[in-house]
C-alpha positions as CSV (number, residue, x, y, z in Angstrom):
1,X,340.0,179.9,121.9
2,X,340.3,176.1,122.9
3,X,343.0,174.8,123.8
4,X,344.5,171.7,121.5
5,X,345.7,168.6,123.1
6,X,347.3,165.7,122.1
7,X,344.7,163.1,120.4
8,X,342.7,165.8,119.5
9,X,341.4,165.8,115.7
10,X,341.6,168.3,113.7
11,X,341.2,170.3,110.5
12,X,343.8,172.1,108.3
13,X,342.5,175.4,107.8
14,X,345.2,176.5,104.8
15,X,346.2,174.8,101.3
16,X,349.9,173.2,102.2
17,X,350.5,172.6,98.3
18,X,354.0,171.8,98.8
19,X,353.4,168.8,101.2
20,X,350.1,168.0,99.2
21,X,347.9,168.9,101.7
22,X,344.3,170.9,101.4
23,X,342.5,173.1,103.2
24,X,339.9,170.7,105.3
25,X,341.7,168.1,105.4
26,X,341.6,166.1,109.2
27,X,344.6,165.1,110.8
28,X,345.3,163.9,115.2
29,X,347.3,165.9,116.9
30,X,350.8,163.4,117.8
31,X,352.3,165.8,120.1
32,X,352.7,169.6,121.6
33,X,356.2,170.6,120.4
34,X,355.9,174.5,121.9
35,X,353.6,176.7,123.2
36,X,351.7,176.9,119.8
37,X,353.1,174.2,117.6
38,X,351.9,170.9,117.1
39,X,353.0,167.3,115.0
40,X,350.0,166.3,113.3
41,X,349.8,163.2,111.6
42,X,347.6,162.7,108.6
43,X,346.1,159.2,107.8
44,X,344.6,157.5,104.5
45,X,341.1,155.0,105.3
46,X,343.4,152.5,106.1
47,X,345.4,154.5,108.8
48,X,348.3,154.3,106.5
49,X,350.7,158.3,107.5
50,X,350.6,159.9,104.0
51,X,351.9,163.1,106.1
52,X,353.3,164.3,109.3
53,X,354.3,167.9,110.5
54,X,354.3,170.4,112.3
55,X,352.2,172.9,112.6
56,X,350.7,176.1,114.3
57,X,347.6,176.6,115.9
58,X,346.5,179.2,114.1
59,X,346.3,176.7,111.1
60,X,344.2,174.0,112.6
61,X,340.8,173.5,113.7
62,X,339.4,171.5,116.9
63,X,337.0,168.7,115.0
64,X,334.0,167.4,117.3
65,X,332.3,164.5,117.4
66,X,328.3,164.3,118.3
67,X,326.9,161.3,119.5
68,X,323.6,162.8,118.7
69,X,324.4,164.5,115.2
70,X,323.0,168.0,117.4
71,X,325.4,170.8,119.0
């Protein structure tokens, strides 16, 4: 498993209905609270925070970005 970082971006892999938040949706990693919790910060087109929490690993996905569009 990869290890997650701060800056890293990355996807929410379970519905959050009581903070409105969907499965897929892409959030940056603020800061490493414990061993396997994270703040993540989620951001509107504008960079406007519409949510920050914390959350575990296990419920986040490492995003990567091609330069090429090919893995």
């Amino acid at each position: 498993m990869e290890t997650i970082k701060p800056f890293d971006v990355v996807a929410l892999l379970e519905d959050l209905p009581e903070r409105d938040l969907q499965r897929g949706q892409v959030g940056t990693i603020v800061e490493q609270l414990a061993p396997d919790a994270f703040e993540v910060e989620f951001s509107d087109n504008q960079g406007r925070t519409y949510a920050s929490l914390s959350l575990r690993s296990d419920q986040l996905m490492i995003l990567h970005h091609s330069l090429t569009g090919v893995f």
